[in-house]
N, CA, C and O atoms as a MOPAC input file, in Angstrom:
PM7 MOZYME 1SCF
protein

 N    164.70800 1  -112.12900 1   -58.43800 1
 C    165.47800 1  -112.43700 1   -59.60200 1
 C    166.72900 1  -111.57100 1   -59.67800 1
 O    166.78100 1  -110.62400 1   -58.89200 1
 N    167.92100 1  -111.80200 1   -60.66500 1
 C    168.68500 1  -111.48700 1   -60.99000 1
 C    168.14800 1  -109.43400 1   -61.21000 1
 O    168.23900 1  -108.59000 1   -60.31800 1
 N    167.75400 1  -109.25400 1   -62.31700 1
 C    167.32500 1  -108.18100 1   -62.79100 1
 C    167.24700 1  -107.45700 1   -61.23300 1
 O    168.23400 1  -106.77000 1   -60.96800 1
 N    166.23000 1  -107.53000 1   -60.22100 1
 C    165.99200 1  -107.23800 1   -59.22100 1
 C    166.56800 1  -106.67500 1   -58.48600 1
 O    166.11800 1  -105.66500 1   -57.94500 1
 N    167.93500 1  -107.24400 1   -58.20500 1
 C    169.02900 1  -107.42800 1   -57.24000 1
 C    169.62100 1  -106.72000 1   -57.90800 1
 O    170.20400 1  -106.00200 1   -57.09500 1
 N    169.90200 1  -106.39300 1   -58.91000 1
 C    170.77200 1  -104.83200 1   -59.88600 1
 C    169.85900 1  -104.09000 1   -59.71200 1
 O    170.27200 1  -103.00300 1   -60.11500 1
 N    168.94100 1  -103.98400 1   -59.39100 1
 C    168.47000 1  -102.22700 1   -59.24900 1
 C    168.28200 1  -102.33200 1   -58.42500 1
 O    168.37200 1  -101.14800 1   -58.09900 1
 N    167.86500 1  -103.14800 1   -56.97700 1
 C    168.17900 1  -102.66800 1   -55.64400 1
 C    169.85100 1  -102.11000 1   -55.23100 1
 O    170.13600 1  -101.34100 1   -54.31300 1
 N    170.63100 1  -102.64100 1   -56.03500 1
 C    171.95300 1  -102.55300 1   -55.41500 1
 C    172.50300 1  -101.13200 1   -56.50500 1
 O    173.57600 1  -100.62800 1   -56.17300 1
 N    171.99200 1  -100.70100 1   -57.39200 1
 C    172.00400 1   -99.68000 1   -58.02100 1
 C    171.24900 1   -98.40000 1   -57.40700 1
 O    171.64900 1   -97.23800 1   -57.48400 1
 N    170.13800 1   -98.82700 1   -56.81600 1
 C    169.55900 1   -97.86400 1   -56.06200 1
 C    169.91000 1   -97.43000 1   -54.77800 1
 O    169.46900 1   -96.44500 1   -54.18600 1
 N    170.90000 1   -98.40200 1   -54.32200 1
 C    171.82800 1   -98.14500 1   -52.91100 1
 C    172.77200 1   -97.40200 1   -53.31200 1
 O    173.00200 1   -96.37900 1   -52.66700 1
 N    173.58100 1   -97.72600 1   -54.50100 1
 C    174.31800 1   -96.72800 1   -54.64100 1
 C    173.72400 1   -95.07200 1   -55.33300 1
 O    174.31400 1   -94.06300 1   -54.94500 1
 N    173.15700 1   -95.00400 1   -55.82200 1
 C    172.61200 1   -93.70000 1   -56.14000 1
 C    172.33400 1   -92.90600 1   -54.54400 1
 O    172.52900 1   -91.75900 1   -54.13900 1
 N    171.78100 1   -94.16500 1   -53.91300 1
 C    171.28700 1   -93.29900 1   -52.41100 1
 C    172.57500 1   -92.63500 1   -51.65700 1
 O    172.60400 1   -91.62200 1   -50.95900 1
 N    173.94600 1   -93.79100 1   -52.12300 1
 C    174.74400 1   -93.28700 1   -51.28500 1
 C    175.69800 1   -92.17300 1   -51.68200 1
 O    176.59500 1   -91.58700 1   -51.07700 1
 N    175.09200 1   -92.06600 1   -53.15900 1
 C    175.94800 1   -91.11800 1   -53.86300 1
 C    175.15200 1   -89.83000 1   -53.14300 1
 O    175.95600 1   -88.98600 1   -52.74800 1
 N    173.91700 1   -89.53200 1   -52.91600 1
 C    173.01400 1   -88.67200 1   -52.79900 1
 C    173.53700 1   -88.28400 1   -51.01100 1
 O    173.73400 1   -87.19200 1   -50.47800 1
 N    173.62400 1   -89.53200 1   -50.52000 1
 C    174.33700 1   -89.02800 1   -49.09600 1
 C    175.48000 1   -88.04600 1   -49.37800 1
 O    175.32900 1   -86.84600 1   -49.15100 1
 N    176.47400 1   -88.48000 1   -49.80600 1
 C    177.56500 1   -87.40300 1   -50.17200 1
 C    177.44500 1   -85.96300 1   -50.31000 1
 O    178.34300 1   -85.20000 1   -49.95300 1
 N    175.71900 1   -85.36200 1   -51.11700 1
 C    176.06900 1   -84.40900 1   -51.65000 1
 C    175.22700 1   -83.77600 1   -50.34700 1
 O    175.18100 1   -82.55400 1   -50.20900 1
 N    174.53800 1   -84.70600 1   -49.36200 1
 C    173.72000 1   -83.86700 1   -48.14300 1
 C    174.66900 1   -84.25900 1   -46.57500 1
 O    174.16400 1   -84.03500 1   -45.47500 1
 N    175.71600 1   -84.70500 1   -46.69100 1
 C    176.54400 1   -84.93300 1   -45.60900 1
 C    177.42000 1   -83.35000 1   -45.35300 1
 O    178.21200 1   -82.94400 1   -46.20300 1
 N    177.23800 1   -82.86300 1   -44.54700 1
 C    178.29400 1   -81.87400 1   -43.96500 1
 C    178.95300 1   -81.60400 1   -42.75100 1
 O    179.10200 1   -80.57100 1   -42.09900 1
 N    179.35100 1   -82.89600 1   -42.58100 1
 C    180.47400 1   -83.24500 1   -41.85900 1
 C    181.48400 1   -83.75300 1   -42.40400 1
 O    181.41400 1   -84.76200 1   -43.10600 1
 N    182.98900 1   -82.87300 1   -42.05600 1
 C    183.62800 1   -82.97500 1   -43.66100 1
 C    184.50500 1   -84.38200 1   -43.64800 1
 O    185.01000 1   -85.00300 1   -44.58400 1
 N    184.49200 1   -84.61200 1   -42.39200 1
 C    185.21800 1   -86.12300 1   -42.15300 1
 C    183.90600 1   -87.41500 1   -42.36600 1
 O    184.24800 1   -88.59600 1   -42.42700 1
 N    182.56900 1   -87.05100 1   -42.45500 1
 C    182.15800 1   -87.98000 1   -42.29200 1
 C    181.76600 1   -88.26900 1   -44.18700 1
 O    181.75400 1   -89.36800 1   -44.74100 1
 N    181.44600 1   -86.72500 1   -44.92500 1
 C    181.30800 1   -86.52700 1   -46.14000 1
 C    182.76000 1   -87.56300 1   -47.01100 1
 O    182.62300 1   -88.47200 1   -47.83100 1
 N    183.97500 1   -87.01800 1   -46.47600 1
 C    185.06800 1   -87.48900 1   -46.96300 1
 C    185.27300 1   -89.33800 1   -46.54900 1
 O    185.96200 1   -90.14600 1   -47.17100 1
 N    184.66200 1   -89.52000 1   -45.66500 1
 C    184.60200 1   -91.32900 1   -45.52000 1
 C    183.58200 1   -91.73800 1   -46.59800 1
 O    183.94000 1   -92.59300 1   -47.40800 1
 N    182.51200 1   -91.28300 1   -46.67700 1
 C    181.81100 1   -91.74500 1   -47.86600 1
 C    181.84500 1   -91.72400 1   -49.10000 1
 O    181.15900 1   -92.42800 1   -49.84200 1
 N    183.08700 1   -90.46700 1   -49.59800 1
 C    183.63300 1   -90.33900 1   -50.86200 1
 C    184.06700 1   -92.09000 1   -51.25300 1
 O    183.53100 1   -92.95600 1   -51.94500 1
 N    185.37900 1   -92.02900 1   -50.35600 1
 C    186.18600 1   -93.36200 1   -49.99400 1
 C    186.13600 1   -94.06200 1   -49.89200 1
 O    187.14900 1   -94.75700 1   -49.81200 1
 N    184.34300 1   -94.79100 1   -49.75200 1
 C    183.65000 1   -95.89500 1   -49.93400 1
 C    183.56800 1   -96.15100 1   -50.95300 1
 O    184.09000 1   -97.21000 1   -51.30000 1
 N    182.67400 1   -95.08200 1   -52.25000 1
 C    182.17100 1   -95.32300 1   -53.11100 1
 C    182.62400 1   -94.64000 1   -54.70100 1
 O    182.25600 1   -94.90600 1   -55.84500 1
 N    183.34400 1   -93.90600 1   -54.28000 1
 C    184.79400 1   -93.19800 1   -55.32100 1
 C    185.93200 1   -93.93500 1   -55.53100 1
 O    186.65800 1   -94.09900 1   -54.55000 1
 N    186.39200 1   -94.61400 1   -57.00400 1
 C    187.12700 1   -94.78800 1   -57.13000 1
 C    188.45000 1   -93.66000 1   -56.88100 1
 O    188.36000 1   -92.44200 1   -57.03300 1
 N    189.43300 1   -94.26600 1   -56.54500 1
 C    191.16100 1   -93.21500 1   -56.54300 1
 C    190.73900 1   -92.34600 1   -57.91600 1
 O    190.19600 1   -91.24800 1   -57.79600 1
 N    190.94300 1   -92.75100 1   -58.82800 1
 C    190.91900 1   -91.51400 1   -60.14600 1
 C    189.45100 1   -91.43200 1   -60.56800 1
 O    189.21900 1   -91.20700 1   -61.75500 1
 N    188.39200 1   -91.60000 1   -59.67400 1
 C    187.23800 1   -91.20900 1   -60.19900 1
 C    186.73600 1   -89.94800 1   -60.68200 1
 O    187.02800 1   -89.03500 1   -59.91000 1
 N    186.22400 1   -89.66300 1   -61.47400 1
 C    185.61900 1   -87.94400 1   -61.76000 1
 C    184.33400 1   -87.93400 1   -61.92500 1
 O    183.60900 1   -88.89800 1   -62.17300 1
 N    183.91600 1   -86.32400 1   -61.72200 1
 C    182.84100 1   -86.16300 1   -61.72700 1
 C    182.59800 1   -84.97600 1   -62.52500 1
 O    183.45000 1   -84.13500 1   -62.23900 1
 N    181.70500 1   -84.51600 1   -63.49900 1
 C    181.70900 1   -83.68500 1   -64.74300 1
 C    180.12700 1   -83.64900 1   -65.04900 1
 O    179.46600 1   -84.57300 1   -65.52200 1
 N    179.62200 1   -82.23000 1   -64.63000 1
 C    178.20200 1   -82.26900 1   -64.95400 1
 C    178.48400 1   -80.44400 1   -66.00900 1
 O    179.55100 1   -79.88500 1   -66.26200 1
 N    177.31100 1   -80.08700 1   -66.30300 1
 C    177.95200 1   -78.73800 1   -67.15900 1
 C    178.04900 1   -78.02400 1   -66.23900 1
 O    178.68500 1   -77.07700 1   -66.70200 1
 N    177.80700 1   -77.76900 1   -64.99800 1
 C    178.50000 1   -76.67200 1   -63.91400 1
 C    179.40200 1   -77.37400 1   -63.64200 1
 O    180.33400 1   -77.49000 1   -64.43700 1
 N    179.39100 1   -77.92700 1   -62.65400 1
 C    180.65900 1   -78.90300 1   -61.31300 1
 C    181.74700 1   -79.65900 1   -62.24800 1
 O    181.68500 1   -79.95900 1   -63.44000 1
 N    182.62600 1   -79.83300 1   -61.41700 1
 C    183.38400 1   -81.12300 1   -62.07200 1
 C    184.61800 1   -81.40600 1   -60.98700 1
 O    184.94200 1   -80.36000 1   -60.42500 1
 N    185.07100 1   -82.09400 1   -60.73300 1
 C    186.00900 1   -82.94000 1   -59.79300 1
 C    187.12900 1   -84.11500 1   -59.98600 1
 O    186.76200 1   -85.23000 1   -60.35700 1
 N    188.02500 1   -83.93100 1   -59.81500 1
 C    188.62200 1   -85.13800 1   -60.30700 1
 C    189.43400 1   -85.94700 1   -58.93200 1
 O    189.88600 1   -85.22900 1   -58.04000 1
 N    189.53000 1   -86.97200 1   -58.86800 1
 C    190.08500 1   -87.85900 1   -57.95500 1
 C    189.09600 1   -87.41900 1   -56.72200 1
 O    188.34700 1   -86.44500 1   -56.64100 1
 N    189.31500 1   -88.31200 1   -55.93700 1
 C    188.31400 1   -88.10700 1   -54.80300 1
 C    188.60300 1   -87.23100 1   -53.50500 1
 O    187.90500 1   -87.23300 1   -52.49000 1
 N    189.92300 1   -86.37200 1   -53.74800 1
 C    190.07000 1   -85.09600 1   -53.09800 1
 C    189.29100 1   -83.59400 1   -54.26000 1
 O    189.07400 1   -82.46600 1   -53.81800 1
 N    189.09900 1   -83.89900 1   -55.27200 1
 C    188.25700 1   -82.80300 1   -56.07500 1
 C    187.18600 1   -83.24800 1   -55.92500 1
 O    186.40600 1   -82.30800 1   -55.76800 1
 N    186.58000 1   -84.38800 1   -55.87400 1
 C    184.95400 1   -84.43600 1   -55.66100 1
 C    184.68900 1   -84.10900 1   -54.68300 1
 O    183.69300 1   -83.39500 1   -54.56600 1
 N    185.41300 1   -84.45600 1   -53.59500 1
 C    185.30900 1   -83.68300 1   -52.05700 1
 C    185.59900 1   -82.22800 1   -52.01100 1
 O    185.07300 1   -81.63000 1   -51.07200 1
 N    186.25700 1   -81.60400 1   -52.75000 1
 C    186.05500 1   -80.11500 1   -53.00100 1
 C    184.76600 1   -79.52400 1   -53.34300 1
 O    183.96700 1   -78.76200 1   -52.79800 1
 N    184.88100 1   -80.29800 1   -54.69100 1
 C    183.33600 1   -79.82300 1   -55.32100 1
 C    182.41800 1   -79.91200 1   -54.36600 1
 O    181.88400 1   -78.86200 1   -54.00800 1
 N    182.00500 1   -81.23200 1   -53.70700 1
 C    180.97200 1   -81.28300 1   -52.91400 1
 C    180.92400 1   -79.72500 1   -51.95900 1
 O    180.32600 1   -78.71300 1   -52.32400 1
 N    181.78100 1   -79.89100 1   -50.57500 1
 C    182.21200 1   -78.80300 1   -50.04900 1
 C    181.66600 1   -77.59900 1   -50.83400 1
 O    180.63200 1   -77.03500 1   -50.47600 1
 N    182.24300 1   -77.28200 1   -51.70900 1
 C    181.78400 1   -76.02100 1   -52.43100 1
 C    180.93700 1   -75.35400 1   -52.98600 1
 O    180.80700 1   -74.15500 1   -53.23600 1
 N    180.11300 1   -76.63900 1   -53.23400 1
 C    178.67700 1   -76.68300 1   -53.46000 1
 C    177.98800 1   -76.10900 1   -52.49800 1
 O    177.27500 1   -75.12400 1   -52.69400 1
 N    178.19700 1   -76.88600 1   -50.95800 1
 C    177.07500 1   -76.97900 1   -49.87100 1
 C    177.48500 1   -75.50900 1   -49.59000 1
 O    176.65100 1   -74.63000 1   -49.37200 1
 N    178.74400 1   -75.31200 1   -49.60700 1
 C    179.32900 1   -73.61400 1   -49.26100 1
 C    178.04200 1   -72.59800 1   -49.71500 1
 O    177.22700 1   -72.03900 1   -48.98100 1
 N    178.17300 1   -72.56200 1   -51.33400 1
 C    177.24100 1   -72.04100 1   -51.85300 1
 C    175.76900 1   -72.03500 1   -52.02500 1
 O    175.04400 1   -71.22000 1   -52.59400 1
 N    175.53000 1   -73.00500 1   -51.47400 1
 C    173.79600 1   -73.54700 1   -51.41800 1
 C    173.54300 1   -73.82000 1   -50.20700 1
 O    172.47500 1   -74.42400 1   -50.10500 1
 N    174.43000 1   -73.50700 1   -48.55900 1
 C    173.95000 1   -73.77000 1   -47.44000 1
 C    172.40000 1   -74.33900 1   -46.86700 1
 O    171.40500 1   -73.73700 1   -46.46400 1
 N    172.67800 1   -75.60100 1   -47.02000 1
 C    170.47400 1   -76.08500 1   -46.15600 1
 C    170.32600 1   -76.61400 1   -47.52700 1
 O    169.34500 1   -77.35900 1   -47.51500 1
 N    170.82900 1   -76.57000 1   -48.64500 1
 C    170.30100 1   -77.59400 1   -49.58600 1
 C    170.35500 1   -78.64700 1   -49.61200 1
 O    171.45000 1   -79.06400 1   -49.23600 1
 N    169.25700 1   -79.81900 1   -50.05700 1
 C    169.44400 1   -81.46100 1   -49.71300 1
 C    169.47200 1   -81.95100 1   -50.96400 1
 O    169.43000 1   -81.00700 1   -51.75300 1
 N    169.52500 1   -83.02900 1   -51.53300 1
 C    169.12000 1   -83.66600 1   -52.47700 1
 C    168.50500 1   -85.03400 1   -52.40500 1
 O    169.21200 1   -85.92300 1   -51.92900 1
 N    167.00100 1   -85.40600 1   -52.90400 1
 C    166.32500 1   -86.73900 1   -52.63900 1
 C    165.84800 1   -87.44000 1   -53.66400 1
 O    165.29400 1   -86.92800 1   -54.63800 1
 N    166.00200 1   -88.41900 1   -53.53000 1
 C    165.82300 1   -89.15500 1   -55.01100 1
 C    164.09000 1   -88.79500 1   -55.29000 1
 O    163.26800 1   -88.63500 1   -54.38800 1
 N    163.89100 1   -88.74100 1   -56.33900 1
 C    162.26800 1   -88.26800 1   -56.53700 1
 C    161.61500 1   -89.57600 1   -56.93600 1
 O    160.38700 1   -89.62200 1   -56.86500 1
 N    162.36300 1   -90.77900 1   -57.39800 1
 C    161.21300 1   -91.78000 1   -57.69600 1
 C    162.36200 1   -92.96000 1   -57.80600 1
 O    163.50800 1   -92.78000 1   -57.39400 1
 N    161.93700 1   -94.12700 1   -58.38100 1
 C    162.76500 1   -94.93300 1   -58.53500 1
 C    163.74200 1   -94.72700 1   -59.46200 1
 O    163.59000 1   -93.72300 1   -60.15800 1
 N    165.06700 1   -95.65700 1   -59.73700 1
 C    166.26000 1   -95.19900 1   -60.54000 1
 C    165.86700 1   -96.33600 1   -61.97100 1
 O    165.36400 1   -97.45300 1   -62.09300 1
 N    166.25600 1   -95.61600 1   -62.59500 1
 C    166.47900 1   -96.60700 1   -63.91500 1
 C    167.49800 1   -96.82200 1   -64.86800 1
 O    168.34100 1   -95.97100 1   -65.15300 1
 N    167.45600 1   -97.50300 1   -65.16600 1
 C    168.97000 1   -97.83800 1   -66.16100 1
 C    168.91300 1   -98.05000 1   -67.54700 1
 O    168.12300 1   -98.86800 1   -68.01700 1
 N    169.61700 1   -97.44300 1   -68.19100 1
 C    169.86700 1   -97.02800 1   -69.65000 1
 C    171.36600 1   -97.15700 1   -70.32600 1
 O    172.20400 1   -96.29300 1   -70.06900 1
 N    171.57700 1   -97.89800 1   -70.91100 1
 C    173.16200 1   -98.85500 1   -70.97000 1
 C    173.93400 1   -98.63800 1   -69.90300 1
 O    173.85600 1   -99.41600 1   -68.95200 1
 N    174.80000 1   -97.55900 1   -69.87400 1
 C    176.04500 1   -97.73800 1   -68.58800 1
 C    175.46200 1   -96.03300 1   -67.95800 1
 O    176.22400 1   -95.12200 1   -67.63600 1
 N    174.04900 1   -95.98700 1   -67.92100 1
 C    173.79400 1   -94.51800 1   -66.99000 1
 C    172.67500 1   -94.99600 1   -66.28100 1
 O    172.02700 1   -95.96400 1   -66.67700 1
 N    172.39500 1   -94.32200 1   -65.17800 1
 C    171.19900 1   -94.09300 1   -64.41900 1
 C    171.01300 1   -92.71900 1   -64.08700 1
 O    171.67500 1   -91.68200 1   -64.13100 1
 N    169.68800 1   -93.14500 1   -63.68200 1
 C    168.83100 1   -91.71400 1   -63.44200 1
 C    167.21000 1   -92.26900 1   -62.60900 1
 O    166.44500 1   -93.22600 1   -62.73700 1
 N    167.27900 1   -91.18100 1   -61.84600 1
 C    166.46600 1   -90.74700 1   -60.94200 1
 C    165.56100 1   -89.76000 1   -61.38100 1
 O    164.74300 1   -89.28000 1   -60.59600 1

């Protein structure tokens, strides 16, 4: 069904958002921004924040800088709650 096909294709993107933050290869990290980052996209959590998809590619970077060997994996299925998801 309809319903279905939005959270498989919601759950691809969460996955591929999740690639981003465990990619450290900075050309291969920065192609996947570019897939799935809009040009003026941002990103704003209460630590991090990034703007356009040369600052989310910072942030990322700066992150892995500081947390070297850290991964991130989705822990269960994603769900949706008006215009948010969560894992």
């Amino acid at each position: 069904g309809t319903m279905s096909q939005v959270t498989t294709s919601i759950e691809t993107l969460f996955d591929r958002y999740l690639a981003i933050w465990n990619e450290t290869g900075p050309e291969r990290r920065r192609a996947q921004i570019d897939a799935i980052w809009a040009d003026d996209g941002t990103y704003c959590d209460p630590v991090l924040s990034g703007d356009g998809r040369d600052g989310i590619d910072t942030m990322t970077s700066g992150f892995q800088a500081a947390y070297p060997g850290h991964t991130f994996a989705r822990p269960g299925e994603v769900t949706r709650a008006r215009r948010r998801v969560r894992a």
